[in-house]
MIDOSE-1310 file (N, C-alpha, C; in nm, 2 decimals, decimal comma, always signed):
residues 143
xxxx	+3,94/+21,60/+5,45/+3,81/+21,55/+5,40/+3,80/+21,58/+5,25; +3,75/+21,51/+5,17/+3,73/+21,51/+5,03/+3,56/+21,52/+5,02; +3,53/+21,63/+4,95/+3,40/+21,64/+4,94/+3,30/+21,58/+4,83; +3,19/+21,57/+4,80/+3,13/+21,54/+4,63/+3,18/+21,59/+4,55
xxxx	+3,20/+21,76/+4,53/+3,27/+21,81/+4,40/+3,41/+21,71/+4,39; +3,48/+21,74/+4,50/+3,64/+21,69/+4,43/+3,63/+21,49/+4,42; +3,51/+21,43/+4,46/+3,51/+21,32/+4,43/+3,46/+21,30/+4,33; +3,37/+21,40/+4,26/+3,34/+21,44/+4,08/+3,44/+21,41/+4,02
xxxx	+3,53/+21,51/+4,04/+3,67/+21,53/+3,97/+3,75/+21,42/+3,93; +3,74/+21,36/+4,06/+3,85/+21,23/+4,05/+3,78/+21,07/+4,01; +3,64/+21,06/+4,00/+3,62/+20,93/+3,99/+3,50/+20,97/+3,86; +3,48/+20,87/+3,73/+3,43/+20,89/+3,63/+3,28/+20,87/+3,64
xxxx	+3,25/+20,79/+3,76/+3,10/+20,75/+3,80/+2,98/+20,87/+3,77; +2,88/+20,85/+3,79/+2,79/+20,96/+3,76/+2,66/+20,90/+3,88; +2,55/+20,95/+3,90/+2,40/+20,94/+3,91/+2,37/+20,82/+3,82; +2,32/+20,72/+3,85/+2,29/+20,68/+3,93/+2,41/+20,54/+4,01
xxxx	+2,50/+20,58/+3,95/+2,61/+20,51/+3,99/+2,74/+20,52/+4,08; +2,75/+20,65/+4,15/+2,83/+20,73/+4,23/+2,78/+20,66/+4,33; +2,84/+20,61/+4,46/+2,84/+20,56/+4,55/+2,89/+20,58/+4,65; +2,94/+20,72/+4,63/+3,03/+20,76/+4,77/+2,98/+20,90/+4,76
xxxx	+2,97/+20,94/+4,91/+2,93/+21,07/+4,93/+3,09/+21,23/+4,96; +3,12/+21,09/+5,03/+3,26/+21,21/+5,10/+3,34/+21,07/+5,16; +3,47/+21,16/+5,14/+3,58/+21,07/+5,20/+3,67/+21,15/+5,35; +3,64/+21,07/+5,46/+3,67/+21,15/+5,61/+3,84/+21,11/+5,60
xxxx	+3,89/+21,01/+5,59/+4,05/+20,99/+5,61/+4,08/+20,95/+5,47; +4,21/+20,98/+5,46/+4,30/+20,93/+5,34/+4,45/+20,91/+5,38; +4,48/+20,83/+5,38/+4,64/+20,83/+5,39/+4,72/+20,76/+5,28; +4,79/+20,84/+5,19/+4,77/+20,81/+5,05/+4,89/+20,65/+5,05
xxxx	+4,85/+20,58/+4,99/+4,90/+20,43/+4,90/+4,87/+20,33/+5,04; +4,79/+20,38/+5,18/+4,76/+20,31/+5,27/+4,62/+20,28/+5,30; +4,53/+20,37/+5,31/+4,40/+20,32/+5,33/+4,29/+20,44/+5,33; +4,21/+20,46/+5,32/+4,11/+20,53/+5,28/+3,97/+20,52/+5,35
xxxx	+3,92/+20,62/+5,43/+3,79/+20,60/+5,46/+3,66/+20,66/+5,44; +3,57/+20,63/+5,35/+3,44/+20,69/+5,28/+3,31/+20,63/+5,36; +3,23/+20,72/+5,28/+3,11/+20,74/+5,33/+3,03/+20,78/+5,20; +2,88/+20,66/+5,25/+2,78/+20,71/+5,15/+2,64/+20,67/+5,24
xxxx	+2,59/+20,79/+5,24/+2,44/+20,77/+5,31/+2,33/+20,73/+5,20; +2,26/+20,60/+5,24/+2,20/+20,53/+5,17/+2,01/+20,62/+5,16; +2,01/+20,66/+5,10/+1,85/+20,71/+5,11/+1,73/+20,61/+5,03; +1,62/+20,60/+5,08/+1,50/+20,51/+5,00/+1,49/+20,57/+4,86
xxxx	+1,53/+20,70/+4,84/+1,53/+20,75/+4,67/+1,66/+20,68/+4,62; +1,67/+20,60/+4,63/+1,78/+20,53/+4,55/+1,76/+20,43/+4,45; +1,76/+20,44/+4,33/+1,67/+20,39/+4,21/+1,65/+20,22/+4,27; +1,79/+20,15/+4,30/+1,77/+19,98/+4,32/+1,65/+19,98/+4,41
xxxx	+1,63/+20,05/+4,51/+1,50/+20,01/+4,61/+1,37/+19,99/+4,58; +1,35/+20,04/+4,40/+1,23/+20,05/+4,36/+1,17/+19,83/+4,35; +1,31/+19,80/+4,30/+1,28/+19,66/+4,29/+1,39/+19,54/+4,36; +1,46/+19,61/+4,47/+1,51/+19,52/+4,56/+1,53/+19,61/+4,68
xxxx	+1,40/+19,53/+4,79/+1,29/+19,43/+4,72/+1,19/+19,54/+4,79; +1,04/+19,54/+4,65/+0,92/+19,63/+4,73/+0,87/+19,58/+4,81; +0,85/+19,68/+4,90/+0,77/+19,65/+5,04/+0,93/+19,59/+5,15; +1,01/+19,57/+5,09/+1,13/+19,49/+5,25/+1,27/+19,58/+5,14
xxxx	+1,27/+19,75/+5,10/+1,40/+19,77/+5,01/+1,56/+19,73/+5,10; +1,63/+19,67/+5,07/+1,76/+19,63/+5,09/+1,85/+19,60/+5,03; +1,96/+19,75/+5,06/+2,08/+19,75/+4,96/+2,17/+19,63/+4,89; +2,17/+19,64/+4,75/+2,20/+19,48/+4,70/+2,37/+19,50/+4,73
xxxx	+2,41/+19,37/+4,77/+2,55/+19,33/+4,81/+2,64/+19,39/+4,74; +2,61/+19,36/+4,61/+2,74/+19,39/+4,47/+2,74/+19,56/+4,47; +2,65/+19,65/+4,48/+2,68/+19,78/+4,54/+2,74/+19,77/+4,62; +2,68/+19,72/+4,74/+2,82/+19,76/+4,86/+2,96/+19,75/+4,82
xxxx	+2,95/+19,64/+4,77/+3,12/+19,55/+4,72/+3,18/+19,69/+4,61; +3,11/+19,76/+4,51/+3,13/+19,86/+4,41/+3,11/+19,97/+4,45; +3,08/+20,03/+4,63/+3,12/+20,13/+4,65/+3,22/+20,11/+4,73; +3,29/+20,02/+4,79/+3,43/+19,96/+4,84/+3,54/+20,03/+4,70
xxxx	+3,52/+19,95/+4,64/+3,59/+19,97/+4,50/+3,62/+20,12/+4,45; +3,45/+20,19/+4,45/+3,53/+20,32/+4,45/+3,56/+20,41/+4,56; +3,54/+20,40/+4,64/+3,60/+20,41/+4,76/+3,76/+20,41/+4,72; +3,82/+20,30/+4,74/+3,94/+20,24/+4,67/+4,03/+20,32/+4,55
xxxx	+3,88/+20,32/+4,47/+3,99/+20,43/+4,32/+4,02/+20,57/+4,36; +3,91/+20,62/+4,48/+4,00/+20,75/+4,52/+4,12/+20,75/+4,60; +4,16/+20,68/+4,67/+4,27/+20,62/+4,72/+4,40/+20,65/+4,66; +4,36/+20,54/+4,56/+4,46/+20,53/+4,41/+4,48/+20,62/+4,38
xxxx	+4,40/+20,73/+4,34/+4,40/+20,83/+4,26/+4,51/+20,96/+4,37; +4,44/+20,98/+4,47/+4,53/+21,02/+4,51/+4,66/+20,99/+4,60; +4,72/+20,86/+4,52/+4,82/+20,85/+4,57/+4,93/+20,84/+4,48; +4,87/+20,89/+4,41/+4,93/+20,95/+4,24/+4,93/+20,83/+4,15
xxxx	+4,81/+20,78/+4,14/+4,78/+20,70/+4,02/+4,71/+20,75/+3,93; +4,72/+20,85/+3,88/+4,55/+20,87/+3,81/+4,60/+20,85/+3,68; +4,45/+20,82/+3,64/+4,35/+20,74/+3,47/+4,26/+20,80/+3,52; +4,17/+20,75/+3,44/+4,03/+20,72/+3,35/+3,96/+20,67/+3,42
xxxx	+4,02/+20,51/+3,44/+3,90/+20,45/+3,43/+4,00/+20,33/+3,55; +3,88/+20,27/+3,66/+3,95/+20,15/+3,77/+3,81/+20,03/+3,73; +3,92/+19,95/+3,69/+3,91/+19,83/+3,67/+3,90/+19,72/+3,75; +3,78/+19,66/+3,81/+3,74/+19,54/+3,86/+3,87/+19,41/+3,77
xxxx	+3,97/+19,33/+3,89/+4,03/+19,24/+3,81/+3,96/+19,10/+3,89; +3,92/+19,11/+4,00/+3,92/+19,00/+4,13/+3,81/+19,07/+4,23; +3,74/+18,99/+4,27/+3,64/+19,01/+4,45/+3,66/+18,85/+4,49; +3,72/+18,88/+4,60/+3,73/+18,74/+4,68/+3,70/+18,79/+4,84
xxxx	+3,70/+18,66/+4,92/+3,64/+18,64/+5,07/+3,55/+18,74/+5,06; +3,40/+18,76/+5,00/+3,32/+18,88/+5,01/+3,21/+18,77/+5,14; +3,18/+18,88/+5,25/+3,09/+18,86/+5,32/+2,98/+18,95/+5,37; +2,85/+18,93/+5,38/+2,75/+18,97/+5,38/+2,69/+18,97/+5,49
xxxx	+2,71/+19,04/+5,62/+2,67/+19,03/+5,78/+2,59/+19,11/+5,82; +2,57/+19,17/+5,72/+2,38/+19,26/+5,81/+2,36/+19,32/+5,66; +2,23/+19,35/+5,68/+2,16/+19,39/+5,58/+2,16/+19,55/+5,54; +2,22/+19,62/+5,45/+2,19/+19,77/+5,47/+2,06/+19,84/+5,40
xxxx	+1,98/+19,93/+5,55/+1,91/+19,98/+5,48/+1,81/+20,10/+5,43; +1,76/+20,16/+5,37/+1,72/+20,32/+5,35/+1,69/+20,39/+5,48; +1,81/+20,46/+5,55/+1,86/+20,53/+5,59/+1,98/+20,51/+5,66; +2,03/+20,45/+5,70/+2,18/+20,37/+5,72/+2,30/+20,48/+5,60
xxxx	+2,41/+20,49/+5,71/+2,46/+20,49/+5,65/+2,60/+20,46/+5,67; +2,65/+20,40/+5,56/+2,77/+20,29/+5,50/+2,93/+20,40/+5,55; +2,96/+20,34/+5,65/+3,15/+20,34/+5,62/+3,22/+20,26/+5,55; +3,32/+20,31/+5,44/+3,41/+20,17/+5,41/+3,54/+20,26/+5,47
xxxx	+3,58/+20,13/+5,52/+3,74/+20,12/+5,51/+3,80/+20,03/+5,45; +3,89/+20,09/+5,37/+3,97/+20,02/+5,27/+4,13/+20,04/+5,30; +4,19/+19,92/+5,30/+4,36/+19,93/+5,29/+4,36/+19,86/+5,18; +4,48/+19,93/+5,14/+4,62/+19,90/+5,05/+4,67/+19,78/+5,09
xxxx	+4,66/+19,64/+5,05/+4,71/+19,54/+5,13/+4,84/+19,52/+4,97; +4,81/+19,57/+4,86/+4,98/+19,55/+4,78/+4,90/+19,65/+4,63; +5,07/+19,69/+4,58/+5,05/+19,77/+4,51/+5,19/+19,73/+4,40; +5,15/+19,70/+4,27/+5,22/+19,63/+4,22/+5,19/+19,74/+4,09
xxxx	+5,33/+19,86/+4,03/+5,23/+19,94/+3,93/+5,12/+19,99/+3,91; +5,05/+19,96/+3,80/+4,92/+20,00/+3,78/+4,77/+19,92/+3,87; +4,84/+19,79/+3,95/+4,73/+19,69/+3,99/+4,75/+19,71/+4,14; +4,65/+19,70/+4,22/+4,60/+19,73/+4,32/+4,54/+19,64/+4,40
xxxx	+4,59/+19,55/+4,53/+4,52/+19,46/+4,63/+4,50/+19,53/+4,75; +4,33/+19,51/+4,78/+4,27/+19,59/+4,84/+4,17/+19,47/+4,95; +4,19/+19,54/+5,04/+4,07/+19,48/+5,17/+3,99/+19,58/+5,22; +3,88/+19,60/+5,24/+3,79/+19,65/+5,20/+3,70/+19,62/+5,36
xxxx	+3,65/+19,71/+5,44/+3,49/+19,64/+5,50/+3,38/+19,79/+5,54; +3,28/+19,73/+5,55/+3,17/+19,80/+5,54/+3,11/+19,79/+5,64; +3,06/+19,92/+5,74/+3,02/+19,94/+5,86/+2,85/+20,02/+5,87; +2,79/+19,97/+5,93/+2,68/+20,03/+5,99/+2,68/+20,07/+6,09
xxxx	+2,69/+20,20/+6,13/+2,72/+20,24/+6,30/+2,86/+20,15/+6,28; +2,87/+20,07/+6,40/+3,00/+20,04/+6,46/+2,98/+19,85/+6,41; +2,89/+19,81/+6,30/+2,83/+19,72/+6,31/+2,90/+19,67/+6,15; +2,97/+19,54/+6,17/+3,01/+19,54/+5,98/+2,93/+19,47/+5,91
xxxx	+2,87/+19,54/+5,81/+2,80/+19,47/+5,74/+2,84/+19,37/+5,62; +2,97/+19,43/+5,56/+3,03/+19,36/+5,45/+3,19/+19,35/+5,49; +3,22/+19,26/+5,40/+3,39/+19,30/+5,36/+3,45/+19,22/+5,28; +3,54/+19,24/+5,19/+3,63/+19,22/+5,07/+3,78/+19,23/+5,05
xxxx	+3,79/+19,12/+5,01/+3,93/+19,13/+4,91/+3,90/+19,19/+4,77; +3,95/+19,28/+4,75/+3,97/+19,28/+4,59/+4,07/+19,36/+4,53; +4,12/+19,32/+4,36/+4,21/+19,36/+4,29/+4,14/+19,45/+4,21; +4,23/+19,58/+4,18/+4,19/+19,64/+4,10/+4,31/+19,69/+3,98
xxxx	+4,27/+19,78/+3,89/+4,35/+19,80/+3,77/+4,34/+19,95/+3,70; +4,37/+20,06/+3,74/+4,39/+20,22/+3,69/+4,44/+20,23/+3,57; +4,40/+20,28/+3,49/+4,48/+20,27/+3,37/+4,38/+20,42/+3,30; +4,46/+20,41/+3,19/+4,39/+20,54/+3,04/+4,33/+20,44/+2,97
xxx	+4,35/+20,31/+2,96/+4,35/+20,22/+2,82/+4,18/+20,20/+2,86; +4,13/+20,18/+2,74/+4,00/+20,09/+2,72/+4,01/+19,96/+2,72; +3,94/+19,88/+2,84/+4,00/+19,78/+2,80/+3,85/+19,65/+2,77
């Protein structure tokens, strides 16, 4: 299990943009499985949407992703900084929301160098709420 601190360490994110709480499985350059418990103190809920709050999609899809860079990271890629290249087949099947909380599982579907093809889905209980293709890109560079 990978806890907050060492997902500090490894991913550059911060408050209000850290999206993962803890990582329960890792099998390194294969698939990764994270967790982040959604709470109503979560700044988006103030204006999506008051009175009905529900977690906006493109979070979900960007805690897949970092979900994903710790993956990478520990499968001996490490940088700086993971790079959004692609989001494709994104689907949106239940709504997540203040108190739910999000599994992703993520595979390694190809690993080409520094660039990373990733499938991605997101669970409520036993229930998927999302899931993704996407490419990503680890690097030191600014890009």
């Amino acid at each position: 299990m990978i806890d907050i601190k060492e997902i500090l360490s490894i991913l550059p994110h911060r408050y209000p943009f850290l999206l993962v709480d803890r990582v329960t499985q890792l099998e390194p350059s294969v698939s990764v499985t994270g967790i982040k418990n959604v709470t109503i103190n979560e700044p988006f809920f103030q204006g999506h949407f008051p009175g009905n709050p529900v977690m906006p999609g493109v979070l979900i899809v960007e805690a897949m992703a970092q979900v994903s860079g710790i993956l990478a990271f520990k499968s001996g890629m490490q940088g700086s900084s993971v790079y959004f290249m692609s989001i494709d087949k994104v689907k949106f099947r239940k709504p997540v929301l203040p108190g739910d909380q999000l599994r992703f599982e993520v595979k390694a579907v190809q690993i080409r160098g520094k660039v990373w093809k990733f499938r991605g889905e997101a669970f409520v209980e036993d229930k998927l709420a999302s899931e993704a293709e996407f490419t990503a890109m680890v690097t030191d560079e600014q890009i």
